[in-house]
C-alpha positions, 0 to 999 in steps of 0.5 A, a space after each residue: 469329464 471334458 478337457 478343461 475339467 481334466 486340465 483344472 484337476 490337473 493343475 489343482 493336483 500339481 498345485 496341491 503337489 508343489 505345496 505338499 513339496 514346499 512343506 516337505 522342504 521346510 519340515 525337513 529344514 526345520 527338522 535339520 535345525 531341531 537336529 543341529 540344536 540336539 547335537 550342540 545341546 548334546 555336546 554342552 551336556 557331555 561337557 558339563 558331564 565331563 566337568 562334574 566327572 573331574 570335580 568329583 574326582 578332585 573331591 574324591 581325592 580331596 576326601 582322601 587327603 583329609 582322611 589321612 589328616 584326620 587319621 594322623 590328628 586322631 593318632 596325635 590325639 591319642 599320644 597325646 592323652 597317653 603322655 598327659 596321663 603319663 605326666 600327671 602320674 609322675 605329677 602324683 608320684 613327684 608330689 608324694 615324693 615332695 611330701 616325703 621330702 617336707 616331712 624329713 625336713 620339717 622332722 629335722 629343722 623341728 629336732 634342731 630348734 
């Protein structure tokens, strides 16, 4: 190999170096970019994450509220149906009463006629 060759490889090789550097560089840039993009997705991610952990917290709290009113509804319900039966056994009681009383009164305007 005479010095020419030699110098013609040479050149061939740094050139081959400076491309290989070139896109090294641009690799390690476009890698630097993909890394940014992560991280910002990353950070919306967790932020949404943080958003849904709230609104179920709310919504655990809001079931608790309406467990409480629909305990105290049922609770009303039921005192509720204990009255009605309550009054519709006076009811009974006041109309056997009633009879009773028409009765007495019939015998007597009947006796007076």
């Amino acid at each position: 190999m005479n010095n020419e060759e030699f110098e013609r490889r040479m050149a061939f090789f740094l050139e081959q170096q400076a491309r290989f550097d070139a896109n090294l560089a641009k690799e390690q840039e476009r890698n630097a970019e993909a890394r940014t993009k992560q991280q910002e997705y990353a950070a919306q991610v967790n932020a949404r994450l943080d958003r849904t952990d709230r609104q179920i917290a709310e919504l655990v709290g809001f079931t608790g509220i309406l467990r409480d009113a629909l305990i105290g509804l049922t609770h009303h319900a039921e005192r509720h149906d204990r009255e009605m039966a309550d009054m519709i056994k006076r009811g009974k009681e006041t109309d056997a009463r009633l009879n009773a009383l028409v009765l007495v009164v019939e015998r007597h305007l009947s006796g007076h006629q």
